[in-house]
N, C-alpha and C positions, 0 to 999 in steps of 0.2 A: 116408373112407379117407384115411389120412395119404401123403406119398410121402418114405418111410422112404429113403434110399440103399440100392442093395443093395451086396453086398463088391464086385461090378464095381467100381462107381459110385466106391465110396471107394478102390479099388486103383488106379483108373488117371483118378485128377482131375488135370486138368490144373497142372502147375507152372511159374511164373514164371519165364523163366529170368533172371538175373540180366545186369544191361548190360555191355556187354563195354569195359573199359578202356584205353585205349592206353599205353602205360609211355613215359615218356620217360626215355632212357639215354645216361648221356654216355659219350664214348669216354675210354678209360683212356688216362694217359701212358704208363705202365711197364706189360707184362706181366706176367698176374698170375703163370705156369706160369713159371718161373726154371733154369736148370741149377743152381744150389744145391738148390732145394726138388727137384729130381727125383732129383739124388746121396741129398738127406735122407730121401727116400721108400724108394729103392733100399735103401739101409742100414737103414732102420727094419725095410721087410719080412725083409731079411735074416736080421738079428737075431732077427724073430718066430721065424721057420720055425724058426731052428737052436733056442732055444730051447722052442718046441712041440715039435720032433720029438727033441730032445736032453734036455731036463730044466734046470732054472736051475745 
């Protein structure tokens, strides 16, 4: 008699998990989030809506 896996066996084989890595991150000079880039978002979405809900 052979010892075939059954679907248990092969459904729940245990997985390697993968080693866990430390990041190193350096701190930023300048922040990345700007009152420009947040004006430029503002206006962007703006724009979308009126033309989504308005038409080009």
């Amino acid at each position: 008699m052979t010892d075939t896996p059954s679907f248990e066996d092969w459904l729940y084989t245990p997985v390697e998990q993968p080693r866990e890595n430390k990041l190193r991150l350096k701190h930023l000079k300048q922040p990345i989030w700007t009152e420009n880039k947040a004006r430029f978002i503002q206006r962007y979405l703006y724009s979308f809506v009126m033309v989504t809900k308005h038409g080009a």
